[in-house]
C-alpha positions in Angstrom: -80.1 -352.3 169.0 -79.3 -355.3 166.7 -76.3 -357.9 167.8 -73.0 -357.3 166.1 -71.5 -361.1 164.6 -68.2 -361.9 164.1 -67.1 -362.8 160.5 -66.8 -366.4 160.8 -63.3 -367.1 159.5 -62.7 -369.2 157.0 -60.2 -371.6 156.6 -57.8 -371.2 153.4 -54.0 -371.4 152.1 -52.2 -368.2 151.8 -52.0 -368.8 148.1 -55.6 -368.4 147.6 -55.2 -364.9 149.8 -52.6 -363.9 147.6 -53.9 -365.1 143.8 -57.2 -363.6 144.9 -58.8 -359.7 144.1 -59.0 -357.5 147.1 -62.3 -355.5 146.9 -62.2 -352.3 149.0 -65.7 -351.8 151.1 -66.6 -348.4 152.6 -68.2 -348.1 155.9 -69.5 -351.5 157.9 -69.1 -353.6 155.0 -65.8 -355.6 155.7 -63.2 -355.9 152.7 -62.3 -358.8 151.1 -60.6 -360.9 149.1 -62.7 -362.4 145.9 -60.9 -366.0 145.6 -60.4 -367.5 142.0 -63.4 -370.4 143.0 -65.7 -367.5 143.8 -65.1 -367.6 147.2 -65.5 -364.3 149.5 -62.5 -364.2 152.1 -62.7 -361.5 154.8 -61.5 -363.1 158.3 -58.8 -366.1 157.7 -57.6 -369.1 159.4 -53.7 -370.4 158.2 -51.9 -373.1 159.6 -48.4 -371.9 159.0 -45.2 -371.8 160.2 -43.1 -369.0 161.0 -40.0 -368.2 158.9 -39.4 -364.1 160.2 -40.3 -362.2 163.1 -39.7 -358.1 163.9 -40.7 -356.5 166.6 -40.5 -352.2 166.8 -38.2 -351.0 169.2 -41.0 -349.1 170.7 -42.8 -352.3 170.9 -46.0 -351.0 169.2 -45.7 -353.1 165.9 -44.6 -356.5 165.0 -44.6 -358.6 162.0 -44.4 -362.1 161.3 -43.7 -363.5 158.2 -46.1 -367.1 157.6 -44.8 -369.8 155.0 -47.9 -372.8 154.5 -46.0 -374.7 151.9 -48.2 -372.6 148.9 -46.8 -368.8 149.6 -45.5 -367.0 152.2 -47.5 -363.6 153.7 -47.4 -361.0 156.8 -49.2 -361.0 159.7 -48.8 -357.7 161.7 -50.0 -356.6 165.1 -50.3 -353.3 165.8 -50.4 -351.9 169.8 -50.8 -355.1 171.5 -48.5 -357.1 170.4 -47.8 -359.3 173.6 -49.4 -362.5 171.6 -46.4 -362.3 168.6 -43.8 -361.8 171.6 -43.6 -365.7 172.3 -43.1 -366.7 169.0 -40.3 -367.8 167.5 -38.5 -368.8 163.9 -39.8 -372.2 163.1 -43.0 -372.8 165.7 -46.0 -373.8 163.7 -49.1 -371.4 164.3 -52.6 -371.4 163.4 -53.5 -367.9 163.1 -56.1 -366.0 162.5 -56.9 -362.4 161.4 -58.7 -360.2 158.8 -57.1 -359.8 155.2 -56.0 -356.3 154.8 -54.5 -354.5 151.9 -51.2 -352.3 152.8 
């Protein structure tokens, strides 16, 4: 049986995420987001800061909300969300995660 790799993620601005076309990939092929330089984005890395945070009452979603100084965008966990539970308004994260379309 072949190895499975991680997507390396790729370090960008979340206006690049944002300005750029998200193509929609059946099966194994990941999704991604088609920058304006060419560039094919699928797993991320921001440096951002957080300006909003929710967290489900049932505790089996969160969102935080990621300002980088070029545009803002959502991160949300779904399930396990103990990682999102420490952070707070203003703390500077580097996160990383695959670009979805919802």
């Amino acid at each position: 049986m072949p190895e499975i790799k991680r997507i390396t993620a790729i370090k960008t601005d979340i206006k690049s995420i944002l300005n750029g076309m998200f193509i929609r990939q059946d099966g194994l092929n990941p999704s991604y987001v088609l920058t304006n330089l060419g560039q094919k984005l699928s797993r991320v890395r921001v440096l951002a800061t957080v300006v909003d945070k929710f967290i489900s009452a049932d505790e089996q979603y969160a969102v935080i909300t990621l300002d980088d100084s070029t545009e803002t965008i959502r991160a949300k966990a779904f399930k396990l969300i103990s990682i999102l539970q420490s952070v707070d308004k203003g703390d500077l994260v580097d996160v990383i995660g695959k670009v979805r379309l919802y």
